[in-house]
C-alpha positions as CSV (number, residue, x, y, z in Angstrom):
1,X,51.2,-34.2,130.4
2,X,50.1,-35.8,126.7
3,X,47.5,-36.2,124.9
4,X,48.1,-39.9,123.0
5,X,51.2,-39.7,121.2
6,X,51.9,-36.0,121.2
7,X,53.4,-34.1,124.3
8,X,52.2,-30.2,124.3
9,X,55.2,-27.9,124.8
10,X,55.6,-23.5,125.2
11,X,58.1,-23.8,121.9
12,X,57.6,-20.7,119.7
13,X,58.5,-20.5,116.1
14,X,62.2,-19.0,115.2
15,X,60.7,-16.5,113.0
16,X,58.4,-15.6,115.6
17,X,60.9,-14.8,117.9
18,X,62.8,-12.8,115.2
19,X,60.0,-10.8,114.3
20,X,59.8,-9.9,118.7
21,X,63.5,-8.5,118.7
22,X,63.1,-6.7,115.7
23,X,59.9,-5.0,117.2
24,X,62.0,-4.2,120.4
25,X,65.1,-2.9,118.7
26,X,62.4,-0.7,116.7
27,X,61.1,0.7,119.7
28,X,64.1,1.1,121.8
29,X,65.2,3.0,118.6
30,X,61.9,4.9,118.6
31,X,62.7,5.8,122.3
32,X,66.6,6.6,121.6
33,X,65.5,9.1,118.9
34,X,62.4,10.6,120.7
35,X,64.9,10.9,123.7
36,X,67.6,12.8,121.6
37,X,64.8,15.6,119.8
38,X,66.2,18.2,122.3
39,X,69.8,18.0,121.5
40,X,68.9,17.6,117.9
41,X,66.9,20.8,117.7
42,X,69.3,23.1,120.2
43,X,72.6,21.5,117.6
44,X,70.2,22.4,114.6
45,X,69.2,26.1,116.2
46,X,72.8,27.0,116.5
47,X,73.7,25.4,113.1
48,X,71.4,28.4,111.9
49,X,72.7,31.1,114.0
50,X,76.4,29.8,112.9
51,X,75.6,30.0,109.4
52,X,73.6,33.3,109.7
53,X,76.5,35.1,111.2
54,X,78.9,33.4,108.9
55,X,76.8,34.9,106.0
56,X,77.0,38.2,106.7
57,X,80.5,38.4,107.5
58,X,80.6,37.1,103.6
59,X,78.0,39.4,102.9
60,X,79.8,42.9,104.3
61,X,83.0,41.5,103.1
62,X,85.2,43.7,106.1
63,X,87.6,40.8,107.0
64,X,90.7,39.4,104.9
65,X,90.7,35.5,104.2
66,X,92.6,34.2,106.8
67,X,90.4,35.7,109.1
68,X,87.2,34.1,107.3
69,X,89.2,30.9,107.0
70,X,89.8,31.0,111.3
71,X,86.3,31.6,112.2
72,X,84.7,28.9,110.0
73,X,87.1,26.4,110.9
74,X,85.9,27.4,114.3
75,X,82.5,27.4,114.0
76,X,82.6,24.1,112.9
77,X,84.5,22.7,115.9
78,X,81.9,24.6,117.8
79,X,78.8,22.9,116.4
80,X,80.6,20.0,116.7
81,X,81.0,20.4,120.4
82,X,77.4,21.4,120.8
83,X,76.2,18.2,119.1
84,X,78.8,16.1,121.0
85,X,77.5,17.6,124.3
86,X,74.0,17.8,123.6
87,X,72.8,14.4,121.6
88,X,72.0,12.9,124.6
89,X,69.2,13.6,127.1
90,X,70.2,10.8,129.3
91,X,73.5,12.4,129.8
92,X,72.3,14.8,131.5
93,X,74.8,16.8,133.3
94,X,76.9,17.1,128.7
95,X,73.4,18.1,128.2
96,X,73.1,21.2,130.2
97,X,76.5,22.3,129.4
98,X,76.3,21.9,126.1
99,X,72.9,23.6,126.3
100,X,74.1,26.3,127.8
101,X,77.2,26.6,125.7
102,X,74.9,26.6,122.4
103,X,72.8,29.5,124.1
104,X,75.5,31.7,125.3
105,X,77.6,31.6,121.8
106,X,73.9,31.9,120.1
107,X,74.1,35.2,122.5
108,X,76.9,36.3,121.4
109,X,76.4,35.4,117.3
110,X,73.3,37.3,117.5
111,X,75.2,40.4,118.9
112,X,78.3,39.9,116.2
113,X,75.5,40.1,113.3
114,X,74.2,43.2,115.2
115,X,77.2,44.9,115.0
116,X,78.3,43.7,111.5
117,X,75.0,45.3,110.4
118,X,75.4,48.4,112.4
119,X,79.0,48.7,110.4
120,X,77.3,47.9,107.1
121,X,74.5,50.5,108.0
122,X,76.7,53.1,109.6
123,X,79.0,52.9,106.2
124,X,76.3,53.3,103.8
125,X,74.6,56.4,105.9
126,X,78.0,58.3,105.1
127,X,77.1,58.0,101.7
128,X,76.6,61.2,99.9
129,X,73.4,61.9,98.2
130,X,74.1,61.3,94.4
131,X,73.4,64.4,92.0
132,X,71.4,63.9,89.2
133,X,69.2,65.6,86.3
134,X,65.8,65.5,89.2
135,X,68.3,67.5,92.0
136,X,65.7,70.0,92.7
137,X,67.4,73.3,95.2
138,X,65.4,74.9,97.6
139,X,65.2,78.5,96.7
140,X,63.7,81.8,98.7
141,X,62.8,85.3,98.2
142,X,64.0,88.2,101.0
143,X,63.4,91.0,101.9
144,X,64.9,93.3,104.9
145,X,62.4,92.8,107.7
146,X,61.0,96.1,108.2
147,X,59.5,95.7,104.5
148,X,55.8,95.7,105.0
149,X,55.7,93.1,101.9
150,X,53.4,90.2,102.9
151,X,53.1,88.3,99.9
152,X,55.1,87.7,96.7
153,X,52.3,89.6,94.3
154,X,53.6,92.9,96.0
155,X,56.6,92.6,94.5
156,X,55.1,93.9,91.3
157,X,57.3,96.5,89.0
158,X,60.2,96.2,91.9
159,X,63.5,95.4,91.6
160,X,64.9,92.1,92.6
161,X,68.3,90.5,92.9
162,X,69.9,87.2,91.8
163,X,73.7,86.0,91.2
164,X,74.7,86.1,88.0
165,X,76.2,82.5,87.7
166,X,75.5,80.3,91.0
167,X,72.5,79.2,90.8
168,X,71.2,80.9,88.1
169,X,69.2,78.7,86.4
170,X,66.8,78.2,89.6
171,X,66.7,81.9,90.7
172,X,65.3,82.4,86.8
173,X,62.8,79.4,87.8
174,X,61.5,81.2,90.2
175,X,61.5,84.7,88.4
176,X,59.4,82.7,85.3
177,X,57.5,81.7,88.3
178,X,56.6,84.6,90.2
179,X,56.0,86.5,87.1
180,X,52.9,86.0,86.1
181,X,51.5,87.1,89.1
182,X,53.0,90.7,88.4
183,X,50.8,93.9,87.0
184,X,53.7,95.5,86.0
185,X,57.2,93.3,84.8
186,X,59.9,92.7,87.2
187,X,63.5,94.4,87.0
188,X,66.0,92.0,88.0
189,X,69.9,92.6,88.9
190,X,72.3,90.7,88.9
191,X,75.1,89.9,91.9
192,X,78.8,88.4,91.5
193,X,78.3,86.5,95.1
194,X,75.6,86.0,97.2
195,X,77.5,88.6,99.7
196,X,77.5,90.9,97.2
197,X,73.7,90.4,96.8
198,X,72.5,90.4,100.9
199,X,75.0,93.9,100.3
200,X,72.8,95.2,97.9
201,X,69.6,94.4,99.9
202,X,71.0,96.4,102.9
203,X,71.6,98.9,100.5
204,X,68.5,99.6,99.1
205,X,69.4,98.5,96.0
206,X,67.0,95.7,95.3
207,X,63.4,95.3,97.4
208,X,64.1,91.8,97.3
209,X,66.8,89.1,96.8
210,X,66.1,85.5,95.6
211,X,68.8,83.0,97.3
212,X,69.6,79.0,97.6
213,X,68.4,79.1,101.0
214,X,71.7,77.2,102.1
215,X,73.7,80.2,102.0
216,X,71.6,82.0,104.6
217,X,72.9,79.3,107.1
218,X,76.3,80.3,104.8
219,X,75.9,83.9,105.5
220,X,75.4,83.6,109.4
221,X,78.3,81.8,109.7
222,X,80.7,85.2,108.7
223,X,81.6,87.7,110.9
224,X,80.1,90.1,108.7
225,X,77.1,88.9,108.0
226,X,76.3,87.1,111.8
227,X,72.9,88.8,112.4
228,X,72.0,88.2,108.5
229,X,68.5,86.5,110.2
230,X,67.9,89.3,112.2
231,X,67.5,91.5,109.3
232,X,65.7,89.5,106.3
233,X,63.1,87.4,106.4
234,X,61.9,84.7,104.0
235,X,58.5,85.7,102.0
236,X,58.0,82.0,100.5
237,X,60.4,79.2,99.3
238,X,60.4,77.6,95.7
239,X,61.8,74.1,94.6
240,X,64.2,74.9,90.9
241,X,65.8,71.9,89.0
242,X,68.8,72.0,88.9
243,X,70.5,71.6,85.8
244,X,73.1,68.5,84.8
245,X,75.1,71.6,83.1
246,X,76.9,74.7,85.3
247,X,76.5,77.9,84.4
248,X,79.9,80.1,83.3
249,X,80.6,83.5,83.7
250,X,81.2,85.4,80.1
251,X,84.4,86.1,79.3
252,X,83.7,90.1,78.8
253,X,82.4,91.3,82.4
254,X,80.6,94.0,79.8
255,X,79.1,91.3,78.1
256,X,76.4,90.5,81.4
257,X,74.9,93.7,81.1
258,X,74.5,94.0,77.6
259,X,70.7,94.5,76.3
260,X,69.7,92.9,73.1
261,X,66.9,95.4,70.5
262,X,64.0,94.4,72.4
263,X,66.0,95.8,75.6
264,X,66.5,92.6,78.0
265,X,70.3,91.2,78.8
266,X,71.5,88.6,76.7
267,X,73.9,87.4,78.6
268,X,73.0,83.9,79.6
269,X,70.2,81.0,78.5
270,X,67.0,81.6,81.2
271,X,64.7,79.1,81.9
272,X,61.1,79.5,79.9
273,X,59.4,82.5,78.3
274,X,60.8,85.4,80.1
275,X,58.5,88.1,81.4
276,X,61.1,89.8,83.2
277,X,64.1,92.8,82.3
278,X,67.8,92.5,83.8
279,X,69.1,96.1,84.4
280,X,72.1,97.5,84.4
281,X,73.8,99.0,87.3
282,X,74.1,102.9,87.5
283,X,77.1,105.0,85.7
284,X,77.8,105.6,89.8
285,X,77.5,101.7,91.0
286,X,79.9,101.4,87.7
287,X,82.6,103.8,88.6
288,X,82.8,102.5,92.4
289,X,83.0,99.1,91.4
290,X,85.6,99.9,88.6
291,X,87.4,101.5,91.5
292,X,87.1,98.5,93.7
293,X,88.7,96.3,90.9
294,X,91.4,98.6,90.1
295,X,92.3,98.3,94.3
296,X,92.6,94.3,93.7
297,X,96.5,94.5,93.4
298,X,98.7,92.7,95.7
299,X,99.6,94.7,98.6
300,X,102.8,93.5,100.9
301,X,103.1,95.1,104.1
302,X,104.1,93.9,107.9
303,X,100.8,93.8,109.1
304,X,99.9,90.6,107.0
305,X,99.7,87.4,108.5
306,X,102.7,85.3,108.9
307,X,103.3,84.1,105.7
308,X,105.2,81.1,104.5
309,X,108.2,81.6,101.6
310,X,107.6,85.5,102.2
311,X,105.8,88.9,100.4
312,X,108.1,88.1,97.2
313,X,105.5,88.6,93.6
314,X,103.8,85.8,92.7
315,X,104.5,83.6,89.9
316,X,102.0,84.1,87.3
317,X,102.1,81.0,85.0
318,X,100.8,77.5,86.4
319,X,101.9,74.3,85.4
320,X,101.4,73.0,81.7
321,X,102.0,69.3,82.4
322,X,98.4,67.4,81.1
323,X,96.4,65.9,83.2
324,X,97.2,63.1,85.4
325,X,95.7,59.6,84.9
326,X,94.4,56.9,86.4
327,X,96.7,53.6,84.4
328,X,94.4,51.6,82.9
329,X,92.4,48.8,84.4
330,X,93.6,50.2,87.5
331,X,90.2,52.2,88.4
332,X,89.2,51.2,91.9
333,X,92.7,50.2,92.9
334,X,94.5,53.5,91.8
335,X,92.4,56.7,93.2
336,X,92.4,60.3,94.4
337,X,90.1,61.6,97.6
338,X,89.6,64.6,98.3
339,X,89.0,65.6,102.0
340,X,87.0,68.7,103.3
341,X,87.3,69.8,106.8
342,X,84.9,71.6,107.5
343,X,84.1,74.0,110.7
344,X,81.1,72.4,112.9
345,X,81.3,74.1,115.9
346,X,77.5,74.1,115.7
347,X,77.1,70.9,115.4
348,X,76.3,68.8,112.1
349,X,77.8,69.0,108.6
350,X,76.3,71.9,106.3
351,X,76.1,71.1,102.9
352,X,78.0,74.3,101.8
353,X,80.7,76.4,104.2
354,X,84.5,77.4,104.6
355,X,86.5,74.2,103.9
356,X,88.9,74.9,106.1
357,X,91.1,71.9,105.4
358,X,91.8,70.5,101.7
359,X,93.4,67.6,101.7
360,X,94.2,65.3,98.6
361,X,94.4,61.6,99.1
362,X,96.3,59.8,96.7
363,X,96.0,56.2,97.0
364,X,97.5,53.3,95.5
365,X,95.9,50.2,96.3
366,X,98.5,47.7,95.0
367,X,101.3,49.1,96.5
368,X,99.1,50.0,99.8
369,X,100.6,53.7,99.8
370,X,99.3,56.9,100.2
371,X,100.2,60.1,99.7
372,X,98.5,63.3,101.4
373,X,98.8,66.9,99.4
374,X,97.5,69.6,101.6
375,X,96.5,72.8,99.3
376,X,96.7,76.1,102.2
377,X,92.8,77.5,102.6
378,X,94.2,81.2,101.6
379,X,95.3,79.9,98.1
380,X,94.2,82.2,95.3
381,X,92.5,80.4,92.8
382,X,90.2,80.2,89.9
383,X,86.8,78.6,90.4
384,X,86.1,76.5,87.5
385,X,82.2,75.7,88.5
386,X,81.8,79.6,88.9
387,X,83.3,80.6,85.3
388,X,87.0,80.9,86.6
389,X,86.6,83.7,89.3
390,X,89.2,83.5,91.6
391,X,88.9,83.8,95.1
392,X,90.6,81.8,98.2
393,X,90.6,78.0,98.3
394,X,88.6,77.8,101.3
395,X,85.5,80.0,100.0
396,X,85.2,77.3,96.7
397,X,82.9,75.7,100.0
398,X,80.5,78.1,99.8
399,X,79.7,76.5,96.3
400,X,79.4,73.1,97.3
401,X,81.9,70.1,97.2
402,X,82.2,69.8,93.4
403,X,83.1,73.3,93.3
404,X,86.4,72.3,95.7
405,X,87.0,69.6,94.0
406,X,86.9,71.4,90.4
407,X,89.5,74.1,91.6
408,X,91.6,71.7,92.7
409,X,91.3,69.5,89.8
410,X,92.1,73.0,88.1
411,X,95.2,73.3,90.0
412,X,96.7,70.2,90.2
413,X,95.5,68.2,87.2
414,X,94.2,64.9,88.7
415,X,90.7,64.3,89.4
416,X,89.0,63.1,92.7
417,X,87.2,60.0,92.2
418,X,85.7,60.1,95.6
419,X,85.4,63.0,98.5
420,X,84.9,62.5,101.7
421,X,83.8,65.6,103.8
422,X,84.4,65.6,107.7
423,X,83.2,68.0,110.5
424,X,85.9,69.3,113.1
425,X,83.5,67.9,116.3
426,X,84.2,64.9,114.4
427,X,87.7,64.5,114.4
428,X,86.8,65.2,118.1
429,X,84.8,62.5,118.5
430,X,86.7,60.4,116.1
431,X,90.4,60.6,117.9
432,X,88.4,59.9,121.1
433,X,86.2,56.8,119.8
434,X,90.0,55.7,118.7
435,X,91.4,55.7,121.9
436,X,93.8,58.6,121.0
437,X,96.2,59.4,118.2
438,X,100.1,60.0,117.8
439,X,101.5,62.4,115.7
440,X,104.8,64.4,115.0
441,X,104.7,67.9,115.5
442,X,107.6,70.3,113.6
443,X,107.5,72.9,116.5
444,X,106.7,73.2,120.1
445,X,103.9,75.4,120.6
446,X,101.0,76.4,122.9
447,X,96.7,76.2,121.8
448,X,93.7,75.9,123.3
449,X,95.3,75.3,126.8
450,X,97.2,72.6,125.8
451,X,101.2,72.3,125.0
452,X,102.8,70.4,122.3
453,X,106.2,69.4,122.2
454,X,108.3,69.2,119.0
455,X,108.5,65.4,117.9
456,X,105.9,62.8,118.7
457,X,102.9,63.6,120.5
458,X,100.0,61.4,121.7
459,X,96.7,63.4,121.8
460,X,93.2,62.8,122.5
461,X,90.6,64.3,121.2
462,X,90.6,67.7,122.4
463,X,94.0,68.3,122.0
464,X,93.5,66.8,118.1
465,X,91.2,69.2,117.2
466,X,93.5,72.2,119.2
467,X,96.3,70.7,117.4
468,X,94.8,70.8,113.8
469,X,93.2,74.5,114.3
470,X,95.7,76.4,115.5
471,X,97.6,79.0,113.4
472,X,98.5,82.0,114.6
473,X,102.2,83.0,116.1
474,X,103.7,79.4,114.1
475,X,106.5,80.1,112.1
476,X,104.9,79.0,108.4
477,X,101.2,80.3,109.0
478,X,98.4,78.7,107.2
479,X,101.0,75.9,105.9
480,X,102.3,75.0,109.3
481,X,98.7,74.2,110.2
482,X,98.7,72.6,107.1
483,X,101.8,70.1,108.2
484,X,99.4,69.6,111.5
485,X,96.5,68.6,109.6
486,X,98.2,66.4,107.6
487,X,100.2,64.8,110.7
488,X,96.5,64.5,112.5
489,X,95.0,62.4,109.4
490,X,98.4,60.1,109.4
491,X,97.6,59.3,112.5
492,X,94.0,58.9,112.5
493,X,95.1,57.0,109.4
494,X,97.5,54.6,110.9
495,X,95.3,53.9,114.0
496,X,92.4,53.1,111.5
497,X,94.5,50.2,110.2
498,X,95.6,48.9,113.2
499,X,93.7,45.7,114.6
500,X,93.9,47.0,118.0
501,X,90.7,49.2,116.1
502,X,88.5,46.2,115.8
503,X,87.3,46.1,119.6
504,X,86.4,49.9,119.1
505,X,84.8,49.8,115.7
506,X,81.1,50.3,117.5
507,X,82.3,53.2,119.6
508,X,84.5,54.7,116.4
509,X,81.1,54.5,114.3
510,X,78.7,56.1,116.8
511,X,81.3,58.7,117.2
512,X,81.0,60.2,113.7
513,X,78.1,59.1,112.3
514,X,76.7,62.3,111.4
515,X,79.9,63.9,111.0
516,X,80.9,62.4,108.0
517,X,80.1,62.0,104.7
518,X,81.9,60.7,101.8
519,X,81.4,58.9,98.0
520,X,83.5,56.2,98.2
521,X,82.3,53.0,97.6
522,X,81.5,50.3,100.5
523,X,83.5,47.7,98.5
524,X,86.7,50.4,98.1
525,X,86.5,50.2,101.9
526,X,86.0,47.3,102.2
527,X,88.8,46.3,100.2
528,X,91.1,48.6,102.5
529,X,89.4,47.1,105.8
530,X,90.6,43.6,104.5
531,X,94.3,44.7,103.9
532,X,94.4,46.9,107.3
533,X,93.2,43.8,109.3
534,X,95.5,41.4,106.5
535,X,98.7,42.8,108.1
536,X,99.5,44.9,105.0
537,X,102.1,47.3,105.9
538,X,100.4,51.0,104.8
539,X,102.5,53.5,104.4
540,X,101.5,57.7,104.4
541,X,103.5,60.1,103.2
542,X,102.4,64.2,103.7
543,X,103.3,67.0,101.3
544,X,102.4,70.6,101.5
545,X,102.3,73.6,98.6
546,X,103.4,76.6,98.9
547,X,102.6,80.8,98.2
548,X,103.3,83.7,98.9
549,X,101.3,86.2,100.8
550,X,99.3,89.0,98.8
551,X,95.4,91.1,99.4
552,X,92.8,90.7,96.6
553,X,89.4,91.2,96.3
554,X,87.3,87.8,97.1
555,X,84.4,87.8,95.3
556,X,82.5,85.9,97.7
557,X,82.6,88.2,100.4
558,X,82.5,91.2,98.5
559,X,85.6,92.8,100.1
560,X,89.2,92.3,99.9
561,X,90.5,89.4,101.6
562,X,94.4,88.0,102.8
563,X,95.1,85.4,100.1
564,X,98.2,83.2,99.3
565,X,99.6,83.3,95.8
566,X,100.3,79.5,94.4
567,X,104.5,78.9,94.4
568,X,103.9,76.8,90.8
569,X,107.2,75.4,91.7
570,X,105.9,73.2,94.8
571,X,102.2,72.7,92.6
572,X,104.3,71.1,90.1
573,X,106.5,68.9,92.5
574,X,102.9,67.6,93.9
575,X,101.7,66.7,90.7
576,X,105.3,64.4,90.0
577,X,104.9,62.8,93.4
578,X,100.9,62.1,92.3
579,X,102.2,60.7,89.4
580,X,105.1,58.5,91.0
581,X,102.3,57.2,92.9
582,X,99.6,56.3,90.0
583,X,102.7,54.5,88.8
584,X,103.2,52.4,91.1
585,X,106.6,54.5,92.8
586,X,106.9,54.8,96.7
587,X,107.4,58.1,96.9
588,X,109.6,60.2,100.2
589,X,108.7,64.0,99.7
């Protein structure tokens, strides 16, 4: 059809038609994207999770390079996959598994960063409280519990009891504190030990006794003082700071007693204003204790113990090498542990009790070697935090960690950067958690209703902590069960570093969580966790001191005691392996 000359037509304009297909491909894009938002948000969900996880395991720092290297590379390829799988809704059947895949590995992240944070957290709990110039000690005042005393005002013009060094700056805290309250001034005595002190409450000697509470829960663990709670009772607790400084002991025994012109001992630096009077003990108390002293001989007879170089007389001089250092610029890498077994049989780890085992740890980070020196729990030493009293290794315990450490230091010239302090139930628990332990036993003997062969030895727990305990009727005594301790931690050492360890690392953690407590730094073991699972080859060598059996008077228990007389000869062949060793050596005692 037309109009005159022109002919009407359905012809559209080419930019017209343009502009259409550019709308379309718009929209189709619109769709494509809108289509996709499920795949894009699961691929970016699991991106996060991925990169959380990663995170930490940089965070906690537990896992060598390599390691790190593997599992990025392969949480890449993984995200990869997801997005691969999932970018496309209209695909549905890549969808769903690569939904699914993103969930379960999400599952699976989120239960890695658990754990890595349960490690993190577990390792950090360990940590021992640090001491500073705020440490404030929880102090009490006893009396025998058929004293009618019912509050600290009745204690007026009586005489009370506190030890002479440990502690002796909060029990005269409390004394500055109690004494006010008093119509007539306090008389105060003074105690070597806190046994001798619950001795002289029995006695009559003192109405009352003021005591770190911590060694009542110290008390009831000896035979001879078992029932201590059945016959004190507390009358009221104070809180003392505790100074950055410890007390000594004077030189002159004489000298503690001594009164100054206005007729009060001048024998030590009290806290405050004193309002009290220290007395001396009786011409009678004098002359028994004199007696006492003069019965502290070494005495050799049959009956002792099995001893383990014999009854010959102790040497008398120690070593005079100097003290043994860490090289420098080699602080973190170079480093000496000490380790405190300690008996739990009750459950938990006291701050203060026998430290049955005493182990030091030498450890050389470069050269990934350690060295073990077991010290035997009878060893008669001075106790440097307690003014050089000696008494037997195992009682330095009763003082606290530092004092262990200091009569060690004492003895062997190296300090211990770091302690860690572990419970017997949790070497239990800790050779179980592990999966079991081998170790190489020197005899063949019979404990705790199990039987162990001489050579290698694969125990569990039970048998681990028989193992390490028993003593009595081994040729070598107190050292043999030294040799066993130190054969236990190898183990326990070497099955630590193993990578097989990684699958039980939850189960290891739970196990001794409160059964272990130590000051070495999360990065130091961190550091050793990385070389472990690295494929470093460790090696742990064992050496163990010698004595020579002897009775003296302990101090700490107020009576006399089996002790084991240093051999200086096998001190001073420790201190040149621990030296061969903070040089760099591989040593083969």
């Amino acid at each position: 059809m037309s109009f005159g000359d022109k002919e009407l037509t359905n012809d559209r304009p080419a930019e017209y038609e343009a502009g259409k297909d550019v709308s379309r491909s718009r929209r189709n894009q619109k769709a494509e994207t809108g289509g996709n938002l499920p795949g894009i948000l699961i691929t970016g969900l699991f991106v996060l999770v991925e990169g959380w996880f990663f995170l930490q395991l940089l965070r906690f720092k537990l896992l060598p390079a390599k390691y790190m290297v593997l599992i990025g590379a392969g949480l890449l390829l993984l995200a990869g996959l997801v997005c691969f799988l999932c970018w496309s809704v209209k695909k549905r059947t890549k969808f769903i598994i690569g939904a699914v895949l993103a969930l379960l590995a999400s599952a699976g992240l989120i239960i890695g960063t658990g754990v890595i944070n349960k490690v993190h957290g577990s390792i950090k709990n360990w940590e021992a409280p640090t001491t500073d110039a705020h440490q404030t000690v929880s102090m009490g005042i006893y009396v025998l519990k058929e004293d009618t005393l019912s509050a600290v005002e009745e204690l007026t013009g009586s005489v009370v009891g506190i030890l002479q060094t440990v502690d002796r700056s909060e029990s005269e805290q409390v004394l500055d504190e109690i004494a006010p309250k008093m119509k007539e001034p306090l008389q105060v005595r003074t105690y070597g030990s806190f046994a001798e002190a619950i001795k002289g409450l029995y006695a009559g000697e003192v109405r009352a006794i003021i005591l770190n509470k911590e060694f009542i829960e110290v008390l009831e663990g000896m035979d001879e003082f078992a029932d201590v709670k059945d016959k004190v009772r507390l009358i009221t607790d104070y809180y003392a700071e505790r100074p950055t400084q410890v007390a000594t002991l004077p030189s002159d025994p004489a000298a503690s007693t001594a009164e100054g012109t206005d007729g009060e001992s001048t024998d030590a630096p009290h806290h405050g204003t004193r309002s009290w009077k220290i007395i001396k003990p009786s011409a009678t108390e004098t002359e028994e204790q004199e007696t006492t002293e003069s019965q502290s001989v070494p005495v050799y007879t049959e009956e002792l113990p099995e001893g383990t170089i014999g009854t010959a007389p102790p040497p008398t001089e120690p070593p005079t090498a100097g003290p043994i250092q860490v090289p420098e610029g080699q602080e973190g890498r170079i480093f000496t542990v000490y380790i405190s077994g300690l008996d739990t049989r009750g459950g938990g780890l006291p701050t203060r009790g026998n430290s049955d085992v005493n182990i030091l740890a030498v450890v050389n980070m470069n050269t990934h070697h350690v060295l073990l020196i077991s010290t035997p729990r009878d060893f008669f030493v001075p106790f440097p935090t307690v003014g050089g009293a000696r008494d037997k290794l195992t009682h330095a315990g009763y003082y606290g960690v530092d004092a262990s450490i200091a009569a060690l230091r004492n003895l062997y010239g190296v300090d211990s950067q770091y302690f860690v302090r572990v419970g017997f139930d949790g070497v239990k628990k800790l050779v179980t958690a592990l999966g079991g332990v081998t170790v190489y036993s020197s005899y063949s003997f019979t404990a705790g209703g199990y039987s162990f062969t001489q050579g290698t030895n694969h125990l569990n727990g039970a048998q681990a902590l028989a193992f390490a305990r028993h003593r009595r009727g081994m040729e070598g005594g107190d050292r043999a069960r030294g040799n066993n301790q130190l054969a236990l931690l190898k183990g326990i050492i070497q099955k630590i570093a193993s990578p097989s360890t990684l699958g039980r690392l939850n189960s290891v953690l739970d196990a001794v969580s409160s059964l272990i407590q130590t000051t070495i730094p999360y990065d130091t073991i961190a550091a050793f966790s990385q070389s472990a699972l690295g494929g470093d080859n460790w090696t742990v060598v064992h050496y163990s001191v010698n004595g020579y059996n002897g009775m003296e008077y302990s101090f700490s228990v107020g009576d006399t005691r089996f002790v084991m007389y240093p051999d200086y000869g096998t001190v001073s062949y420790a201190q040149s392996l621990i030296r061969r060793v903070y040089n760099g050596e591989i040593v083969s005692p």
